[in-house]
MIDOSE-1310 file (N, C-alpha, C; in nm, 2 decimals, decimal comma, always signed):
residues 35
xxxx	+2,79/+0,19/-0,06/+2,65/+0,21/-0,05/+2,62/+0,35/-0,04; +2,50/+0,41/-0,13/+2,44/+0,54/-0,11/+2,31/+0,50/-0,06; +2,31/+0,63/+0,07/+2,17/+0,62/+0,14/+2,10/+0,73/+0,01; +1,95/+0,64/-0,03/+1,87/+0,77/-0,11/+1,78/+0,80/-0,04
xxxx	+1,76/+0,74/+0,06/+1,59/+0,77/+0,16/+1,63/+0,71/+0,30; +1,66/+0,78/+0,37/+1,62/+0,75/+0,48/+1,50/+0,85/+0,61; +1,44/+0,77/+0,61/+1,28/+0,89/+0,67/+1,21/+0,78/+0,76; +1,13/+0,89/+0,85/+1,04/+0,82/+0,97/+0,92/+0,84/+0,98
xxxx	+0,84/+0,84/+0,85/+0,74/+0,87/+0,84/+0,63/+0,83/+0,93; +0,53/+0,94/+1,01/+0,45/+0,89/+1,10/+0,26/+0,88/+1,00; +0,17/+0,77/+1,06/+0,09/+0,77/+1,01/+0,00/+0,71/+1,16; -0,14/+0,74/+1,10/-0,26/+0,67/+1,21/-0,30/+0,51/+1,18
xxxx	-0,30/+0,46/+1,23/-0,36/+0,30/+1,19/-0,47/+0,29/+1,29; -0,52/+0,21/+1,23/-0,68/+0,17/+1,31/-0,72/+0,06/+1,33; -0,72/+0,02/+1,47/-0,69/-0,16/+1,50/-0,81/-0,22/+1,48; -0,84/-0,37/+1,47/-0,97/-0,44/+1,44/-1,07/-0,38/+1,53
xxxx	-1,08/-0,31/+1,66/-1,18/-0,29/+1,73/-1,17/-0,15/+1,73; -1,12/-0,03/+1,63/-1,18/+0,10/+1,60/-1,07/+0,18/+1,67; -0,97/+0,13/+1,76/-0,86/+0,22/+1,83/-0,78/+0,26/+1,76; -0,75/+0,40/+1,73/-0,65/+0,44/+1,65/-0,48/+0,46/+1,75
xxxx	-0,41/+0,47/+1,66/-0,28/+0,48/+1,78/-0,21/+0,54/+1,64; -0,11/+0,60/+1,69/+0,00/+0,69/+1,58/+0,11/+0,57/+1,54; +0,19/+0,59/+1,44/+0,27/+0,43/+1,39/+0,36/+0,53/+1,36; +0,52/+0,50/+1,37/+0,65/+0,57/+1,29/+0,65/+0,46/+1,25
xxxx	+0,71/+0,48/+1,10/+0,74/+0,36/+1,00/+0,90/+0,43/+1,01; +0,97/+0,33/+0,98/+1,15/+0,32/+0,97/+1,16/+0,31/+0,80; +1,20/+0,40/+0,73/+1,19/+0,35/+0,58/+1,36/+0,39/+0,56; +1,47/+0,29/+0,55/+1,63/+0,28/+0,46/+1,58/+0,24/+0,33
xxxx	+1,62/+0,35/+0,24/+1,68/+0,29/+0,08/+1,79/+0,31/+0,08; +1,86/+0,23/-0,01/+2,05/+0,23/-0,02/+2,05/+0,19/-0,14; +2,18/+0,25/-0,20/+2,17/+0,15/-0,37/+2,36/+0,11/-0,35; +2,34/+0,02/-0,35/+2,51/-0,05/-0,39/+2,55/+0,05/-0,51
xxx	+2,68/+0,08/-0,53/+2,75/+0,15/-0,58/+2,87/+0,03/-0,69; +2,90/+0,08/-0,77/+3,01/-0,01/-0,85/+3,12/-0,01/-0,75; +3,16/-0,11/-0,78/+3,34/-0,10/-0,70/+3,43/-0,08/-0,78
């Protein structure tokens, strides 16, 4: 396996009643390799 992306990107989300709070998203991409 090759890692091509691994990152923690932070973003704002905004909940049904207007509260914002900060989010880390977990993002692995991998690509299987030939054997």
């Amino acid at each position: 396996w090759t890692v091509e992306r691994a990152a923690s990107p932070r973003r704002t989300a905004t909940g049904p009643d207007g509260t914002t709070a900060e989010v880390t998203d977990h993002v692995l991409v991998v690509r299987r390799t030939a054997a």
